[in-house]
Structure formats: structure tokens, C-alpha cells
Residue, then its C-alpha position, 0 to 999 in steps of 0.5 A: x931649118x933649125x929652129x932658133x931662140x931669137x936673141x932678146x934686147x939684152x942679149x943684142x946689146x951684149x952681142x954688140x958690145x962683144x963683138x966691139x971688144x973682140x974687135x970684129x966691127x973694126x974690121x967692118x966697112x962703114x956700109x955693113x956697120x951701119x946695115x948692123x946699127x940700123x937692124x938693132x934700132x929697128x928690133x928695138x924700136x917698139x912704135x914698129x909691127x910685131x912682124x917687122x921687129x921680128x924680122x929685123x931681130x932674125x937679120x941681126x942673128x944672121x949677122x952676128x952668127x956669120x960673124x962669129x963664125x968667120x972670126x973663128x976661122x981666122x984666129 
């Protein structure tokens, strides 16, 4: 497996507001919205274990490089 930087605050936040420019999250249902929301509190959420924030941060890169990836495909 490749290994890869994992995206800090900052960058979450650019992605969220990049992804709503380019109008992915429009294209989202309400249920997947709120699995991507709720990944970004968690990351951010310092009360939480190292461990979990990590995991967490892990999921919202999956998502958002999937997502990526399929609005790319369908330009």
C-alpha cells in the first residue's frame, strides 16, 4: 500500500470548500453528506484518541480522493 501524507486541518477544510465549489456535494445524498461531515468533526475533534482522529482523517481522504477521481471521469 502507497503510503500517503495525511491532509491536515487546513487542507480538510480547502477540500470541503473545493469539492462545494465544483459542485460534487450537490450530487451527494443527504446520507453520504453527513458520513463526510461527521469524518471531519471527528479528525478535528481534539477531546477524541490520537488513534481514532487518525482514522477518521484516513476515511476523509478516501472519500475525497474517490471523489475526485469520479468527477474527473465524468467531465
Amino acid at each position: 500500500m502507497k503510503h500517503r501524507e495525511l491532509l491536515t486541518k487546513l487542507e480538510r477544510k480547502q477540500a470541503r470548500s473545493l469539492l462545494l465549489r465544483v459542485g460534487i456535494y450537490s450530487s451527494w445524498n443527504p446520507r453520504s453528506y453527513a458520513v463526510f461531515e461527521r469524518h471531519l468533526n471527528k479528525a478535528d475533534d481534539e477531546s477524541l484518541p490520537m488513534g481514532e482522529r487518525i482514522r477518521a482523517a484516513n476515511k476523509i481522504d478516501q472519500i475525497f480522493y474517490r471523489r475526485i477521481k469520479k468527477h474527473e471521469q465524468n467531465k
